[in-house]
C-alpha positions in Angstrom: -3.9 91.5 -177.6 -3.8 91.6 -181.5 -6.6 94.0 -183.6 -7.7 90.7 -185.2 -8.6 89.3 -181.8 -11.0 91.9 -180.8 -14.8 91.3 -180.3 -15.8 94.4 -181.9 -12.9 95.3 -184.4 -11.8 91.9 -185.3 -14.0 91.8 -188.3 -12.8 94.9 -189.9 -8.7 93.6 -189.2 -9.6 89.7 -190.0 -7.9 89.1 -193.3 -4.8 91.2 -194.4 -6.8 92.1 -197.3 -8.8 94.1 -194.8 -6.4 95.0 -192.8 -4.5 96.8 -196.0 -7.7 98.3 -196.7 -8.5 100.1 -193.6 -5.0 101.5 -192.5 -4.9 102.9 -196.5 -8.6 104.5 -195.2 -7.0 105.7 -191.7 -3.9 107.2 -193.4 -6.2 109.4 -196.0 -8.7 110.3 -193.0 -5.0 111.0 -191.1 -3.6 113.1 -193.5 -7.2 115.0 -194.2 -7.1 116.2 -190.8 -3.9 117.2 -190.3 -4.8 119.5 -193.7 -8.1 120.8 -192.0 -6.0 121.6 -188.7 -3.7 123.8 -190.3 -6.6 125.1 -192.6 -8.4 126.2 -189.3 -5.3 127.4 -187.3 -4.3 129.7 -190.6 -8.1 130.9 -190.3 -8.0 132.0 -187.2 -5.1 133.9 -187.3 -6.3 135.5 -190.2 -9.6 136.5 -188.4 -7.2 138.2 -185.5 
C-alpha cells in the first residue's frame, strides 16, 4: 500500500509537490530531535 493511497494521509502525500514538501518538514523535525536528544543526554551527564 502506497502513502498516497491512504484514507487519512493520502491528502498530505497526493501530489509530489506535497509529497517534497512534507519529507523536507519530516527531515528538519528529524534532524531537530536528534539535536535535542544529544542536548538532553549531555545534560544529564552534566547534572551527575
Amino acid at each position: 500500500m502506497k502513502i498516497e493511497e491512504d484514507a487519512i494521509l493520502g491528502e498530505f502525500f497526493d501530489t509530489p509537490e506535497k509529497k517534497a514538501k512534507w519529507m523536507k518538514r519530516l527531515t528538519y523535525l528529524y534532524i531537530a530531535w536528534i539535536i535535542f536528544v544529544i542536548v538532553g543526554v549531555a545534560m544529564a551527564l552534566i547534572y551527575l
